[in-house]
N, C-alpha and C positions, 0 to 999 in steps of 0.2 A: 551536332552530335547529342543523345539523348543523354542526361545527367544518369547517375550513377548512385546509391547508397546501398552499404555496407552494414549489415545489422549482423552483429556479432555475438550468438545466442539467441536463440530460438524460444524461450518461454511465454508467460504471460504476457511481461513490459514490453522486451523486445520486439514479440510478435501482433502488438498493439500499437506500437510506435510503426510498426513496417504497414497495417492496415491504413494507420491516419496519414500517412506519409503519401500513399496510392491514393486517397477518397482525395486528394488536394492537388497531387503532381501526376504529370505524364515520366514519370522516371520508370527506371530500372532498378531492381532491387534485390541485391543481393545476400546471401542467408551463408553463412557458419555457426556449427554446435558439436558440442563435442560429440551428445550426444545424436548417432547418426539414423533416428526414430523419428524426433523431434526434428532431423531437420528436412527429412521424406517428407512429411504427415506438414508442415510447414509449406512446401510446393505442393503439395496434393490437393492442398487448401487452398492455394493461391495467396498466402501468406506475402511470401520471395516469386520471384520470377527463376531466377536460380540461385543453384547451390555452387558455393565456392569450395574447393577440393583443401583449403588452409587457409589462415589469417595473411599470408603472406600474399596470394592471387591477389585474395579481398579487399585486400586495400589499395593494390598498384594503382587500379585509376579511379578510386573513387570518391567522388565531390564530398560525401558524406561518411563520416565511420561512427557508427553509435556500438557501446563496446557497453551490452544488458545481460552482464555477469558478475558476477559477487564481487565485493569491492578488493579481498585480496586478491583477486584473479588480476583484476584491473590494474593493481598496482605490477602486478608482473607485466602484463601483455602491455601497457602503455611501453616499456623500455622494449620489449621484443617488437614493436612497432615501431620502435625509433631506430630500429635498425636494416629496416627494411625501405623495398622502393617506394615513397608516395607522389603524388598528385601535388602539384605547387600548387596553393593558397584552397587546397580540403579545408575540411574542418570536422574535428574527431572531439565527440563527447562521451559522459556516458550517464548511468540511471542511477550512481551507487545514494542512498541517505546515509553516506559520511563525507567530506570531501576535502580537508583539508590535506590529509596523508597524500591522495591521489592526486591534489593540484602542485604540488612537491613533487611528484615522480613525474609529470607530464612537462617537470622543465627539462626531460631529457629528447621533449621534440620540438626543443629551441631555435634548434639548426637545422630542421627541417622544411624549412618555407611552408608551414601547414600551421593549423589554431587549435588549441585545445580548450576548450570552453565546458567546464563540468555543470551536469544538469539533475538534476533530481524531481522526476514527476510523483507528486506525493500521493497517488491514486493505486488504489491493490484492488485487490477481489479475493473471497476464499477460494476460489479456483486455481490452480495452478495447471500449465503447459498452453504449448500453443490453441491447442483447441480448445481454450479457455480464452481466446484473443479476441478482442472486440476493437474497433476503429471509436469507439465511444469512450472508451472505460476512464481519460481522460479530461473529460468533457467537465467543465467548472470545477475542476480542481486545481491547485495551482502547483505551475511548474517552474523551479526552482533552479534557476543560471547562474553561474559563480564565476564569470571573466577574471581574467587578472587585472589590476588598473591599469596597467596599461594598454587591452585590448582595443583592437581598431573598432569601434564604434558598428560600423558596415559590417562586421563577420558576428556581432551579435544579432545585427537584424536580420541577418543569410539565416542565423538557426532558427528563427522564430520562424520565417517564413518558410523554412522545411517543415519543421513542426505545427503548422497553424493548421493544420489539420486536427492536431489533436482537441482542439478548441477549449486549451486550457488555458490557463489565467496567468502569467509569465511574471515570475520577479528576481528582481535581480541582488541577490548580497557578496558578499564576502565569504572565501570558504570558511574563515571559523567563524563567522558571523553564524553561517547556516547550522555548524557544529556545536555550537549553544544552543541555536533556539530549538534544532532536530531533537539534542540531548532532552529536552527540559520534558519537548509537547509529545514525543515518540520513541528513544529510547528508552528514557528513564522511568517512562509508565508500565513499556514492558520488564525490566526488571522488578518494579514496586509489583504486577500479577505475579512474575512467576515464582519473588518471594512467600508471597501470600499463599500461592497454592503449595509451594513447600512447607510452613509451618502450619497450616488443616492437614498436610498428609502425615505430617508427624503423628499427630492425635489419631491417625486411624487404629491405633495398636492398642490401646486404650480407652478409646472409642470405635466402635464397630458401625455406627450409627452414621458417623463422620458423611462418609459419600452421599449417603440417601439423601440427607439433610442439606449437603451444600450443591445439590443438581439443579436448583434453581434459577434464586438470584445471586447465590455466588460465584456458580458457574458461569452466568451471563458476566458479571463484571471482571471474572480476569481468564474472557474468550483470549486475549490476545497473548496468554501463558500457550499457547496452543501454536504458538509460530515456531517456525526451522530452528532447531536448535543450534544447526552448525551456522545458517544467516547470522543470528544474533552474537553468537560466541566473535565473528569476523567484525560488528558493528560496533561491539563493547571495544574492542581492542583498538579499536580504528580511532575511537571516539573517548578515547582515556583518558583527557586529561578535563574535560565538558562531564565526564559521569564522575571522576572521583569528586569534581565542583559541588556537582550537583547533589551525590552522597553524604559530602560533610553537611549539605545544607537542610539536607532530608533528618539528618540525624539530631540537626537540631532542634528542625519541626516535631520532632518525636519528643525531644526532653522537654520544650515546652510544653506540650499538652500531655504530657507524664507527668509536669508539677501542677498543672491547673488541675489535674483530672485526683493526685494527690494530697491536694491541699483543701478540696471541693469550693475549687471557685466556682462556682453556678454560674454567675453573670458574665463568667470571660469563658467559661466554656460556650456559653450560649452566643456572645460574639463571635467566638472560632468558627462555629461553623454556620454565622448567618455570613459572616464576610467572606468563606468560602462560597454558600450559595446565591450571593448575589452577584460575586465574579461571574460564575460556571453560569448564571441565567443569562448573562450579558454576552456569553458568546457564539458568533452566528449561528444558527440551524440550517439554512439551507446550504451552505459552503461545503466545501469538502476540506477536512484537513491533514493533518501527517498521518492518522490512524485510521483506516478505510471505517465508515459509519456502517452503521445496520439498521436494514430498513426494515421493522419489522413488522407485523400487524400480528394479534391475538383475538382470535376468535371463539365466541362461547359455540357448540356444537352438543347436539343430543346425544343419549346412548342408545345410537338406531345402526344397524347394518348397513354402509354404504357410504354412512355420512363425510368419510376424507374422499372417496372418491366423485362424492359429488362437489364437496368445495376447489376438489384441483382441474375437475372440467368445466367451473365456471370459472376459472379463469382459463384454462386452454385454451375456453371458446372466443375469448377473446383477447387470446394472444398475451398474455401476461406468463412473465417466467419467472420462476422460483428458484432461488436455491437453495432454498433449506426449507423443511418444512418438520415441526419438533412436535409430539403428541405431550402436555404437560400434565393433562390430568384426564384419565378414563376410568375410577369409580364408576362400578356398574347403579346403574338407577339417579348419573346426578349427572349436569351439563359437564363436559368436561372443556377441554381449553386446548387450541390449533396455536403454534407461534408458527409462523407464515414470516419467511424472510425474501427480500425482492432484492434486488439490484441497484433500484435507484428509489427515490421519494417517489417519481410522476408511477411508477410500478405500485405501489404500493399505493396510491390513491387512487388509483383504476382499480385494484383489487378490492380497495372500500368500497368502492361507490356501486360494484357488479353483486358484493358481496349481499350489501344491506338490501339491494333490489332483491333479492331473492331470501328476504327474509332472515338472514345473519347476524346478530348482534357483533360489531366489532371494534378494537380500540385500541389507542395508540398508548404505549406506556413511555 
């Protein structure tokens, strides 16, 4: 009999995990969403093979239940699934980046003859829904398994080998393990943006100038103030006791270089942030890690008629995809400046390399 999985939500993750899941197994794959757009447009795709009519069908017989919905969701439907019919010795994960709260409420499928194994693929895209879903999007990034210690050894290599499609990099912590280091390298960066871009919005009343001025490079540095307000709002709460940690510890990175910076220590200023910049140079480039990277490429460009349309059909022509493409500077009579954003690194050095053949200055910042 053909195996069975269960993908429970239909967006980017979910519908990424349901493509790498087919590129590797002869399975069947079944789709629930609340939304019932996302989960049409999902078998129209060939996403799923079918559509389950509830969580309840979805799960009776199936080897697999991956549950790629917001982490408070999760916490509910894990106990709404402990109450229902399953499949002896399944195994039901899911995608949330918090997991300690959620491996606490999945010991209500204890009695279940079934495994609950939390996963966290630390890979995004600025796209969003399934037709944003790619069988790649995983691909060298590393994907994040939280067993309990006393899992059967066997039902963690059964997920990896569901998931070895995704052709990600698999490791295995502790769910507050993951909930510290998530905190430090992913949540906590995005609250340090989105306070930042709340104290420049202050100044806009006082400063009219504000916006124009920070479209640049301050805009590029806190891109990631720009994510779901209501994810985030679900991820701080989940992860509360890892951010007030990491808060008091912020706060007192702050008074320290508030008395160096008041005292004018020169030479411990000057250590602060060479020992910041020799961390930050030391960590990989090519890797993928909790905060999806941007591949971008900036190109000098004349002030001639046509000229973006001719940089986006040299790359058409040869199949390179973009997803963003920013005009930074068009001053009439002086080069101005393309940011060109790709998908992956090998994207973005194909775009170089067609770029410069055709005459393009371009460069990596």
């Amino acid at each position: 009999m053909q195996r069975k999985a269960f993908i429970i939500g239909l967006g980017l993750i979910g519908g990424s995990i349901a493509l790498a899941i087919k590129r590797e197994h002869d399975v069947i794959i079944r789709g629930y969403d609340i939304q019932k757009e996302q989960l049409k447009m999902a078998q129209s795709l060939k996403v799923i093979d079918e559509i389950a009519d509830s969580v309840e069908e979805g799960v009776r017989d199936a080897d697999l239940i991956v549950l790629a919905i917001p982490v408070t969701k999760t916490e509910q439907l894990l106990y709404d699934i402990s109450t229902y019919s399953l499949k002896s010795g399944a195994i039901i994960t899911d995608v949330g980046s918090t997991k300690q709260r959620i491996f606490e409420q999945s010991h209500c499928l204890k009695e279940k003859g079934v495994t609950f194994i939390g996963g966290h693929p630390m890979a995004g895209s600025h796209k969003t829904g399934v037709q944003a879903a790619r069988a790649h999007l995983f691909e060298n990034a590393f994907y994040i398994l939280t067993p309990e210690r006393d899992t059967d050894t066997r039902s963690v290599i059964q997920l990896q080998n569901w998931l070895k499609g995704t052709k990600a990099s698999f490791i295995e912590l502790l769910p507050e393990e993951h909930d510290r280091i998530a905190g430090a390298i992913s949540h906590f960066p995005h609250v340090i943006a989105a306070s930042l871009v709340r104290q420049v919005a202050k100044m806009e009343h006082d400063h009219p100038l504000v916006p124009r001025l920070a479209a640049g490079g301050f805009r590029d540095i806190t891109r990631i103030a720009s994510s779901s307000p209501t994810m985030w709002r679900d991820i701080l709460l989940h992860n509360k006791d890892s951010l007030l940690e990491l808060l008091e510890a912020w706060m007192s990175e702050m008074e320290e270089i508030k008395t160096l910076i008041e005292n004018e220590r020169s030479d411990d200023i000057y250590t602060y942030f060479k020992e910041a910049k020799t961390f930050r140079d030391r960590l990989p480039v090519r890797e993928k890690g909790a905060i999806p990277a941007f591949y971008d490429l900036f190109v000098d460009v004349p002030d001639h008629p046509g000229v973006i349309s001719d940089v986006t059909s040299i790359l058409a022509d040869h199949q390179i995809s973009l997803t963003n493409i920013r005009i930074l500077e068009t001053r009439e009579d002086i080069m101005g400046v393309l940011r060109l954003s790709f998908r992956s690194e090998e994207d973005r050095e194909q775009a170089k390399k067609y770029l410069q053949t055709n005459m393009y200055d371009t460069y990596i910042m």
